[in-house]
C-alpha positions, 0 to 999 in steps of 0.5 A, a space after each residue: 573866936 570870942 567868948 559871945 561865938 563860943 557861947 552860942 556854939 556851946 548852947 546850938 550844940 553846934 560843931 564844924 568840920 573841916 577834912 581833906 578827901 581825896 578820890 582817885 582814878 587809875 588811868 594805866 599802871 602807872 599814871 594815876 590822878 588824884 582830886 583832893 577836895 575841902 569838905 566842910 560840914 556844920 552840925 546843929 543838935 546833932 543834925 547835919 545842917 549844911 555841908 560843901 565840898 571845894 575842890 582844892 588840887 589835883 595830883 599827877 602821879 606818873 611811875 613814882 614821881 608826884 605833881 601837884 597842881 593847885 586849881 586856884 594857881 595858874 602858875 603849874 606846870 603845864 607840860 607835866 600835864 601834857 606829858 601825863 595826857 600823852 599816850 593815854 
């Protein structure tokens, strides 16, 4: 960032934030989904001026065993997500 950005950040009393949230959902005992999403947030003299929520991946979670499956890649693995859907 320069110098003439982090000048007017400092006079906007502006900040921005970047965190990861995840929110999960119990399908039985022991499968669970997990979505992950990037929320961002801009505060401009305190006040929160815009805020966007991205999702980023989704985690399987079958007995112990975790499955990471990216939303922009096409190249997960499908039958982990067959075999997590079997039996519901």
């Amino acid at each position: 960032m320069s110098n003439f950005e982090n000048l007017i950040k400092n006079m906007l009393e502006m900040e921005s934030f970047d965190e990861i949230r995840f929110k999960s959902i119990k399908i039985s005992p022991d499968k669970t989904i997990y979505f992950a999403f990037k929320e961002s947030q801009k505060i401009i003299y305190n006040k929160l001026t815009s805020m966007t929520l991205e999702p980023v991946c989704f985690i399987l979670k079958m007995d112990d065993e975790y499955h990471y499956c990216p939303l922009n890649d096409k190249k997960f693995d499908e039958n982990i997500v067959k075999e997590f859907v079997k039996n519901i």
